[in-house]
C-alpha positions in Angstrom: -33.7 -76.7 -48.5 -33.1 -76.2 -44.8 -35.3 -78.6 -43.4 -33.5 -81.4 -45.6 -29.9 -80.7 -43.6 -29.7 -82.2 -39.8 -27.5 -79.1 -38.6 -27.9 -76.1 -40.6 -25.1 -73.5 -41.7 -25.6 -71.3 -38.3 -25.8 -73.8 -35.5 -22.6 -75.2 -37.4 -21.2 -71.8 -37.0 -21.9 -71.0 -33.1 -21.6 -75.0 -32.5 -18.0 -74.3 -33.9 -17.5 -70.9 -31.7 -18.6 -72.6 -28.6 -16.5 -75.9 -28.6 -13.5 -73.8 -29.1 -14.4 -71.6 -26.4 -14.8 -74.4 -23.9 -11.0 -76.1 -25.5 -9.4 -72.7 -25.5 -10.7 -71.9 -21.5 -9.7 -75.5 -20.4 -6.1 -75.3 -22.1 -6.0 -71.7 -20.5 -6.9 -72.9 -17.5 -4.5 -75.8 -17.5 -1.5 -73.7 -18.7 -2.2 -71.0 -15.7 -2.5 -74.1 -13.3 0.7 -75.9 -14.5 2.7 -73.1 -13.7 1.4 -72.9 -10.3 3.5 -75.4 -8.6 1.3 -75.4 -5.3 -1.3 -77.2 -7.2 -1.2 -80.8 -7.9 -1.6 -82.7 -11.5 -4.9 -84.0 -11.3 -6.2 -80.5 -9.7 -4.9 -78.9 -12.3 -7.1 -80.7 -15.1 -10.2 -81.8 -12.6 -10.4 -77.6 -11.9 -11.2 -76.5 -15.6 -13.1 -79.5 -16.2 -15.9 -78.6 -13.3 -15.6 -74.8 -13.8 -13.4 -74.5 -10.5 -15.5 -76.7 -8.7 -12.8 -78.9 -7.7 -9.8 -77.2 -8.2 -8.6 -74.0 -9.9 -9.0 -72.0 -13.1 -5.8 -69.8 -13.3 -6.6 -66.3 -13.9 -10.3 -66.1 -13.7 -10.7 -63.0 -16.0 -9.6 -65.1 -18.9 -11.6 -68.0 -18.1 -14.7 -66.4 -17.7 -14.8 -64.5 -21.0 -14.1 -67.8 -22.9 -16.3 -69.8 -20.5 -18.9 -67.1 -21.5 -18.6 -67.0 -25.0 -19.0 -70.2 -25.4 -22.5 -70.1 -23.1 -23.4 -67.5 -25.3 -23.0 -68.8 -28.8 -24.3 -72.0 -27.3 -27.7 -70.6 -27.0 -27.4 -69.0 -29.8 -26.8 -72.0 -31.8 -30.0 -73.8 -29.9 -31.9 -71.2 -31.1 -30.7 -71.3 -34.7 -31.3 -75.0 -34.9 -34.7 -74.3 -33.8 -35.7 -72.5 -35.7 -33.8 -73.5 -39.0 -31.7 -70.3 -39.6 -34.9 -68.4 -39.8 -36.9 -70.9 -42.1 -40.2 -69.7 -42.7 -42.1 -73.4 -42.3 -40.2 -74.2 -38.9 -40.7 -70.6 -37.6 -44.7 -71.5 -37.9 -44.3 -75.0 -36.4 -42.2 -73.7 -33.0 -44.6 -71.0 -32.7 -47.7 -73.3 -33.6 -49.5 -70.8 -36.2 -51.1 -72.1 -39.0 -50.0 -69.3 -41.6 -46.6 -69.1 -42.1 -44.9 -65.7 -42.7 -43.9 -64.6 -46.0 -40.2 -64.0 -46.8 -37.7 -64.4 -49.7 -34.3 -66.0 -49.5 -32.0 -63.6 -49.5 -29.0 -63.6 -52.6 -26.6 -61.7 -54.0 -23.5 -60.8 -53.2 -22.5 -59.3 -49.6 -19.3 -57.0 -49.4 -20.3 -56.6 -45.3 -18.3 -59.5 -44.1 -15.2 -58.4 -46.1 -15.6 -54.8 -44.9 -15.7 -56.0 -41.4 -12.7 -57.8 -42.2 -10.7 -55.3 -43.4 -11.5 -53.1 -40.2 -10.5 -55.3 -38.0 -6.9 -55.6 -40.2 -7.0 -52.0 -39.9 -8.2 -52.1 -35.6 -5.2 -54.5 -35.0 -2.7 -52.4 -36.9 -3.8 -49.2 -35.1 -3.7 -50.5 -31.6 -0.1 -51.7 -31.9 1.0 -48.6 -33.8 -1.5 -45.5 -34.2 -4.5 -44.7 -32.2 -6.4 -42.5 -35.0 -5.9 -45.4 -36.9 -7.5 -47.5 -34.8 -10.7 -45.4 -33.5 -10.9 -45.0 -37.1 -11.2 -48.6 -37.9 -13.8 -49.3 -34.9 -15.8 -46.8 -36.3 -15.7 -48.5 -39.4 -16.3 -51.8 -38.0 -19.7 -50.4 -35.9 -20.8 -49.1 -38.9 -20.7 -51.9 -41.0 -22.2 -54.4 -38.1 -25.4 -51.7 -38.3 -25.3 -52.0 -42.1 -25.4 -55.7 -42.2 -27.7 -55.9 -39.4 -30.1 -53.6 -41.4 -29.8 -55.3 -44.7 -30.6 -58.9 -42.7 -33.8 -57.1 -41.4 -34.8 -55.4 -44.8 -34.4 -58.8 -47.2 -37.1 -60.4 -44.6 -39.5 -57.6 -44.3 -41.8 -59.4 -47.2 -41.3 -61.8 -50.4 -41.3 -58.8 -52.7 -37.2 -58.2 -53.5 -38.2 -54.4 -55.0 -40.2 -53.2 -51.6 -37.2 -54.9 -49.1 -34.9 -53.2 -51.2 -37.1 -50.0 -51.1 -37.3 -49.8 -47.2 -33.5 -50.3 -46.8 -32.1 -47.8 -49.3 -34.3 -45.4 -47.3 -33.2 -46.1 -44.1 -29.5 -45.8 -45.0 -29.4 -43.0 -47.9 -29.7 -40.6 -46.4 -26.4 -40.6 -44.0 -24.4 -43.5 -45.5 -22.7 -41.2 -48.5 -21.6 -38.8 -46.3 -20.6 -41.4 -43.4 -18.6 -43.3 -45.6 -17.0 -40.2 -47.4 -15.9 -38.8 -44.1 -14.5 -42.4 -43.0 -12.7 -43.5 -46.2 -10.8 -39.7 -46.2 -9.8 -40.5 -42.5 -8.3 -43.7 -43.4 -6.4 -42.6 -46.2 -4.8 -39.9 -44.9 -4.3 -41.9 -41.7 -2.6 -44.9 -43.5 -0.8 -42.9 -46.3 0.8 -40.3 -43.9 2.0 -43.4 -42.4 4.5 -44.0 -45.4 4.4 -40.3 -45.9 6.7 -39.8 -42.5 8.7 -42.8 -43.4 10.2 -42.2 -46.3 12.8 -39.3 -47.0 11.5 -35.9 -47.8 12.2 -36.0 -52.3 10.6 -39.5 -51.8 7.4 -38.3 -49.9 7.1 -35.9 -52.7 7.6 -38.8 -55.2 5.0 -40.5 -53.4 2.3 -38.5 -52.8 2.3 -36.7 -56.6 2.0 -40.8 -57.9 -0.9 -41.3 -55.1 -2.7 -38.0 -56.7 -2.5 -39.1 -59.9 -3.9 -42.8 -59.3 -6.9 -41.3 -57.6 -7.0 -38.8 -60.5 -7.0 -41.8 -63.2 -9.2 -43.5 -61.0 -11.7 -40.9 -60.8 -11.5 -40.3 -64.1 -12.2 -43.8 -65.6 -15.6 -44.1 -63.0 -16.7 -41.0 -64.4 -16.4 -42.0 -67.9 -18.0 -45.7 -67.4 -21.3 -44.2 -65.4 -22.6 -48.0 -66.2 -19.6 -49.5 -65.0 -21.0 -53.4 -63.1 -20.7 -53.3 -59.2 -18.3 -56.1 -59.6 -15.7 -54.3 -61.2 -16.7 -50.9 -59.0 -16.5 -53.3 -55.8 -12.5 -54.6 -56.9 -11.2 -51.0 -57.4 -12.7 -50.2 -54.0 -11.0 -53.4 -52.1 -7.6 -53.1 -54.1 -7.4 -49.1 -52.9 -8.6 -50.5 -49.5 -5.7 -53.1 -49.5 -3.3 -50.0 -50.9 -4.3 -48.0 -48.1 -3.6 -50.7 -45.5 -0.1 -52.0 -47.0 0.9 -48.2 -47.5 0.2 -47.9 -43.3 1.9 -51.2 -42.2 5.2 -50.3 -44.7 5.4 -46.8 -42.7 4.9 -48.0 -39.4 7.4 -51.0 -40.1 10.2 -48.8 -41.5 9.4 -46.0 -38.7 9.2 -42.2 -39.2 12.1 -40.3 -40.3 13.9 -38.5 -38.2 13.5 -34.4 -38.3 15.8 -31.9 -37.7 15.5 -30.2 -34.2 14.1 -26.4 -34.3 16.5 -24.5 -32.2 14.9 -21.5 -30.5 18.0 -20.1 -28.4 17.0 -16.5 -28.4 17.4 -15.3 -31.8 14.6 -13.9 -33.5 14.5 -14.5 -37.5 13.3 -11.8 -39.6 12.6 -11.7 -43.5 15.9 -10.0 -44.2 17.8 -12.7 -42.2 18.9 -13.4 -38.4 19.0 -10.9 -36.0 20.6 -11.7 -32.6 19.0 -10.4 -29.6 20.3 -7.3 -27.9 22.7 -7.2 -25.3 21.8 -6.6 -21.8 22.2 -3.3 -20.7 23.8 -3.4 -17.0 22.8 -1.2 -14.0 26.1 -0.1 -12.9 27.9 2.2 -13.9 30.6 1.6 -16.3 34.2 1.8 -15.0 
């Protein structure tokens, strides 16, 4: 099916990536250059256009990440087209064997791509309100790059669906329940402490005793469908994910409350009630 398309699905991709990496660092480049008036007009556009050969770039920080981004998914859409996304008949003719290797297409669904979507909602919201938030979220987003990247591998280890599937469920089993329990608790008691703090003190309570009971319901309908379809298991997981992450961006929009100062001036408080501290006892004599 791949060798009938001209340009398949990843050169597309990286093609994509790198002509708007080349745009973005020649309108970057022009906008830093317009502002300096020292430079002429012609400068200005002639310098992005040879890579500051003849003239300038602006801040060369910026134009060099985009400048090497798109270098980089350049060659990585070369390489794609190459080889055909992987295409088991082309990877034999560029590397001139006579057998081909053996793989299966992959299918089914894939909830990586929306999970690494959702941590980077979650990265951005944390780095302009709440750093747990964040690291939270980039530690989310690491783990489901290594995921994906370890399901990609397994699905062309052979033709055989059951063996591939084999291999991968025992390299993650074994430390992706407990991974993933730790993370999801971090996030939901990062982003619902959030509206926690925002709302008054009755209405946190109100809040939190309807949160309890929704995970309580929610629990308790999984629990009684044990052959409930991963569809359906795969929604409830996104829509508490999209709970989570509107509960977080409502707090940190309305703000925390505010909370009453504690005043410690000296007075120590006791069970019974407030007991002032003595008074100094002076040195001289009294009159």
């Amino acid at each position: 099916m791949l060798r009938s398309r001209v340009l398949t699905p990843g050169f597309k991709l990286f093609g994509g990536i790198t002509v708007l990496s080349l745009i973005g660092a020649f309108l970057f480049a022009l906008g830093n250059n317009i502002a300096n008036t020292d430079q002429g007009l012609i400068d200005s556009v002639v310098g992005p256009l040879t890579l500051g050969w003849k003239g300038g770039v602006g801040s060369h920080l910026g134009y060099t990440v985009l400048v090497g981004t798109a270098v980089a998914s350049g060659v990585l859409a070369g390489l794609l087209q190459a080889f055909r996304d992987a295409d088991s008949e082309s990877q034999a003719e560029v590397t001139h064997v006579e057998a081909r290797p053996l793989t299966a297409v992959p299918h089914g669904a894939s909830y990586a791509p929306l999970a690494a979507a959702l941590a980077g909602v979650g990265l951005l919201i944390g780095l302009a309100a709440s750093t747990p938030l964040a690291l939270a979220s980039l530690f989310v987003l690491i783990m489901v790059a290594l995921v994906w990247t370890t399901r990609a591998w397994a699905n062309r280890l052979s033709d055989d669906d059951a063996a591939n599937t084999a291999r991968y469920e025992q390299l993650m089993e074994p430390w992706r329940i407990p991974v993933v329990s730790i993370v999801a608790i971090a996030i939901v008691v990062l982003g619902v402490s959030r509206l926690l703090l925002a709302v008054s003190k009755t209405g946190s309570v109100i809040v939190f005793s309807l949160i309890a009971v929704v995970f309580f319901v929610g629990a308790a309908l999984v629990a009684s469908r044990p052959r409930i379809s991963r569809s359906a298991l795969s929604l409830a997981i996104i829509v508490a994910v999209l709970i989570v992450l509107g509960s977080a961006i409502a707090g940190l929009v309305v703000g925390q409350r505010e909370f009453p100062p504690h005043h410690g001036s000296g007075e120590s408080h006791s069970s019974i009630g407030v007991v002032a501290d003595p008074p100094a006892v002076s040195n001289g004599a009294s009159a």
